[in-house]
C-alpha positions as CSV (number, residue, x, y, z in Angstrom):
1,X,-8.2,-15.8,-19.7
2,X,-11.5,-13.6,-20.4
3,X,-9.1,-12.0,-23.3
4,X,-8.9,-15.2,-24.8
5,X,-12.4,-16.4,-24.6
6,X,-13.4,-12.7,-25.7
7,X,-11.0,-13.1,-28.9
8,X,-12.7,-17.0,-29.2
9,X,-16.3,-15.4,-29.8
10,X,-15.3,-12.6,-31.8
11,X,-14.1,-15.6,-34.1
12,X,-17.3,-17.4,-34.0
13,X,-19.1,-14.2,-35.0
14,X,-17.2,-13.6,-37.8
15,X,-17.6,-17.0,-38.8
16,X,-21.0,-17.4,-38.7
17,X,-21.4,-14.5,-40.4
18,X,-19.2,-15.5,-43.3
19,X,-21.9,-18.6,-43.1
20,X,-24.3,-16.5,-44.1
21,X,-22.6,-14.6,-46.7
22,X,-21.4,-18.4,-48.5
23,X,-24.7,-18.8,-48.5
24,X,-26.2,-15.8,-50.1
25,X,-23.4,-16.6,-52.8
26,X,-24.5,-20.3,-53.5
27,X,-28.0,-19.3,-54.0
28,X,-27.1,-16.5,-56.4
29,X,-24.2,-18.7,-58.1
30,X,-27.0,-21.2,-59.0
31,X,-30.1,-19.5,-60.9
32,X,-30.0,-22.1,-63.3
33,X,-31.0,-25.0,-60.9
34,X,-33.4,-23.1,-58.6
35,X,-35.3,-22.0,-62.4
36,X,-35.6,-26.2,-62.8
37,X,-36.9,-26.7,-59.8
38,X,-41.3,-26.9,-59.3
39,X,-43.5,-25.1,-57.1
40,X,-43.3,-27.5,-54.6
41,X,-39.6,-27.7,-54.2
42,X,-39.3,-23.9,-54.4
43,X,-41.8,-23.7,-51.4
44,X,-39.9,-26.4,-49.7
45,X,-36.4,-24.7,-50.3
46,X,-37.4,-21.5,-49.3
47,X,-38.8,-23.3,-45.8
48,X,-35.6,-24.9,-45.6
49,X,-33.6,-21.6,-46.3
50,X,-35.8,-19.6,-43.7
51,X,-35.4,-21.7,-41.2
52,X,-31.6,-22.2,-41.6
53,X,-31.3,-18.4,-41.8
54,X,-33.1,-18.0,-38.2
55,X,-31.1,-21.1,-36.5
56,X,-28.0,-18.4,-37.8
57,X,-29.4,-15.7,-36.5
58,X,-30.1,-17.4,-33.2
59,X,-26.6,-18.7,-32.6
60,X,-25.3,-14.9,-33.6
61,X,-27.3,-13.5,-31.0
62,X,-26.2,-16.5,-28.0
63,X,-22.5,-15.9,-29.3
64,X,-23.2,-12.1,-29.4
65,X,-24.5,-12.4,-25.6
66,X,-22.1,-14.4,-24.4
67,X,-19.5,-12.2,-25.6
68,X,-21.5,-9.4,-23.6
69,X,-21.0,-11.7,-20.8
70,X,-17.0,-11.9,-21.1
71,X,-16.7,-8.3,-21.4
72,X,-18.9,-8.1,-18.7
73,X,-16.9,-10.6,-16.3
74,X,-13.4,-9.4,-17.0
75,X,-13.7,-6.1,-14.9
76,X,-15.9,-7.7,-12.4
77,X,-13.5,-10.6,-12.2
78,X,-10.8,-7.7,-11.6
79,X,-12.3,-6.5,-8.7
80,X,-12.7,-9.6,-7.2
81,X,-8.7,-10.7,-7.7
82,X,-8.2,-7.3,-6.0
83,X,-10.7,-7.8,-3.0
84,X,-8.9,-11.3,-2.5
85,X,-5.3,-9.4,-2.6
86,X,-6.8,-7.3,0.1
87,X,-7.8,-10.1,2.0
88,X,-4.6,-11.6,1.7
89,X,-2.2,-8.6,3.1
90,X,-4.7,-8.0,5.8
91,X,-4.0,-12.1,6.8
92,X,-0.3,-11.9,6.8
93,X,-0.7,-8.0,8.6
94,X,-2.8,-9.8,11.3
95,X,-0.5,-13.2,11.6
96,X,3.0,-11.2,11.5
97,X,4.0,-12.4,8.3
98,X,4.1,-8.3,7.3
99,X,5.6,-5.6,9.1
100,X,3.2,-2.8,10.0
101,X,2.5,0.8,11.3
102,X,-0.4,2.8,12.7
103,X,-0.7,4.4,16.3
104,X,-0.3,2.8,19.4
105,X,1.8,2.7,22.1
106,X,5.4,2.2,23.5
107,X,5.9,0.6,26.8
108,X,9.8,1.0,28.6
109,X,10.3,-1.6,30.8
110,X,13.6,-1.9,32.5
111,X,14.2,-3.7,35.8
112,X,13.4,-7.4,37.3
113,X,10.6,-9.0,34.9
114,X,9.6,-12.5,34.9
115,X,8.9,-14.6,32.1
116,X,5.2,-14.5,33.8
117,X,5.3,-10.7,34.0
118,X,6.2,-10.3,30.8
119,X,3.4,-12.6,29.5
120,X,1.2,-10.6,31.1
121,X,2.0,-7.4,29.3
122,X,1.6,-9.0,26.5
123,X,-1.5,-11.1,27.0
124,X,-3.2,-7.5,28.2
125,X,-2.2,-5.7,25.2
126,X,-3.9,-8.2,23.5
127,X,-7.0,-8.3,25.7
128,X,-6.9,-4.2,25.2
129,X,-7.4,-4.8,21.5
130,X,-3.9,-4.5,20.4
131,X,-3.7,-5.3,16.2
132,X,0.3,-6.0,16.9
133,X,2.5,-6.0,18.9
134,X,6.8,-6.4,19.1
135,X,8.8,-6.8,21.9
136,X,12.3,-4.4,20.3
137,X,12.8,-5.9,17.2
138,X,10.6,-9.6,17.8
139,X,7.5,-9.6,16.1
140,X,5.0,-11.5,18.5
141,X,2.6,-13.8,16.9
142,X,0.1,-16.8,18.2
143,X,3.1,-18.8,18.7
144,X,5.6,-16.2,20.7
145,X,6.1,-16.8,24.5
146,X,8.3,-15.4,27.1
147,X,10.4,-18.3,28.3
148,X,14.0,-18.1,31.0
149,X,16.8,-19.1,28.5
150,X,20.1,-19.1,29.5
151,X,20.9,-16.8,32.7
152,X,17.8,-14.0,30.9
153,X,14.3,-13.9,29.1
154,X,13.8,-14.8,25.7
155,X,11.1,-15.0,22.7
156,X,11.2,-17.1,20.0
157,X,14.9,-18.0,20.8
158,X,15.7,-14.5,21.1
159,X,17.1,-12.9,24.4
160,X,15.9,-9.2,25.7
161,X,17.1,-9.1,28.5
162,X,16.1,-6.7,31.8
163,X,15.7,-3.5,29.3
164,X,13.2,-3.8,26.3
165,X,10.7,-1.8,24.6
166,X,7.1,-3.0,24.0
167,X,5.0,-1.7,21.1
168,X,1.3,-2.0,20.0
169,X,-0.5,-0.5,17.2
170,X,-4.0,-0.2,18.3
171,X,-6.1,2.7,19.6
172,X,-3.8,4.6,21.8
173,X,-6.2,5.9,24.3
174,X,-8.0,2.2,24.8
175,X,-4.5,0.3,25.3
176,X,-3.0,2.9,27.5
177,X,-6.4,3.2,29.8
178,X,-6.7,-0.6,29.9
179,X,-2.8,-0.8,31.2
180,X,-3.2,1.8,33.9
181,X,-6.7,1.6,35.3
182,X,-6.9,1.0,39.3
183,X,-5.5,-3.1,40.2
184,X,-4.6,-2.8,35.6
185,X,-1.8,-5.2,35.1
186,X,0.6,-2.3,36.0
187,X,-0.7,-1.5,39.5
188,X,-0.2,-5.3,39.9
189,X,3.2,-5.5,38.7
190,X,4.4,-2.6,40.6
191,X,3.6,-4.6,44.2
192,X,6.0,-7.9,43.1
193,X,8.8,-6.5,40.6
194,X,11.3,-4.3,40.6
195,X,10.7,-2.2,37.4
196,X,9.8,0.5,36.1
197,X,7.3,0.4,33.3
198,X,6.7,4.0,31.2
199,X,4.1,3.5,29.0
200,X,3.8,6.8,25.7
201,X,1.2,7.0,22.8
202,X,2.3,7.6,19.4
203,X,0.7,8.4,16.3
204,X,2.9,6.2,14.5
205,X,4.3,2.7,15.5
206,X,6.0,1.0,13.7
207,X,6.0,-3.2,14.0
208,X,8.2,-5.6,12.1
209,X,7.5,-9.0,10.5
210,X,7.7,-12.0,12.3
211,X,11.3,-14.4,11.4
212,X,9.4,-17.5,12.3
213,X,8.1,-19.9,9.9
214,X,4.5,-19.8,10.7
215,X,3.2,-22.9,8.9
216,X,1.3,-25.3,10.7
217,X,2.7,-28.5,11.8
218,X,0.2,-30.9,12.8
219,X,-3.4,-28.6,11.9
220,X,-4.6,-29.3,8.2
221,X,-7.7,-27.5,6.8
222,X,-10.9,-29.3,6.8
223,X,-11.8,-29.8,3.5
């Protein structure tokens, strides 16, 4: 679009300056006439013809800056189309719309986890600071909950049942510190389930993308 403008004044320019140049032709094509005229009309031509010259020479110099300004705007207008992209990927990152990777940590559960237990994890990690998290291969978003389906738990309609593996990208040491302090959701766990829960920092987790359609049903923007 800037392109186009840009090509737009370069065409004014060049017309105004073939203005000028008709100009300079007309007077010089008519010595005849301008030798007729009197004193009077020669003063008042040349007023005229002064005047008209700087009214062209003021709208070559507006067109002239305002092509300055185009050029000027493109790049800038680059960046911010690029600063809005970025915007954009860290949204769908941060929602689950996008898979992900960074450090974190892996949590083994296998044993007798509630629906509430498992929750809990979850709700933790995020307290901790956690950026994302997946429970095996099910991206969990605003929306995900651990529910009892059919005879074993389940999250967004799909089943993991007493074996899964929990990951968060986040900072490794916070996460893991904020699981296992003294009466941390682990201590806790440990006195009502029967489970075992290892929990291994990595320098490299890696989080899927979310299969659920994440568009609001009932929330519209505020305009």
């Amino acid at each position: 679009m800037s392109s186009r403008i840009a090509q737009l004044s370069m065409t004014g320019v060049a017309l105004l300056i073939g203005l000028l140049l008709v100009g300079q032709l007309l007077s010089q094509a008519r010595p005849t006439e301008i030798s007729s005229l009197s004193a009077q009309d020669l003063s008042t031509l040349i007023e005229t013809l002064s005047n008209r010259n700087r009214e062209l020479r003021s709208g070559l110099s507006d067109v002239r800056e305002q092509l300055r300004e185009y050029q000027l705007a493109e790049p800038q207008g680059q960046s911010a189309l690029e600063v809005s992209r970025e915007d954009l990927r860290r949204i769908a990152a941060f929602s689950g719309q996008t898979a992900v990777i960074g450090q974190g940590l892996s949590l083994r559960v296998n044993g007798e986890l509630d629906a509430i237990a498992v929750n809990d994890l979850l709700n933790e990690l995020r307290n901790a600071g956690a950026e994302a998290i997946a429970v095996d291969q099910i991206r969990i978003t605003a929306r995900s909950v651990c529910v009892l389906g059919a005879g074993t738990l389940e999250i967004d309609g799909s089943q993991i049942g007493r074996s899964f593996t929990i990951r968060a990208v986040g900072d490794p040491d916070g996460l893991l510190t904020t699981l296992q302090r003294p009466g941390g959701i682990i201590s806790q766990l440990k006195l009502f389930v029967n489970a075992t829960i290892d929990a291994t920092q990595s320098q490299s987790v890696e989080i899927p993308a979310t299969r659920q359609h994440l568009e609001p049903k009932v929330a519209r923007t505020v305009p």
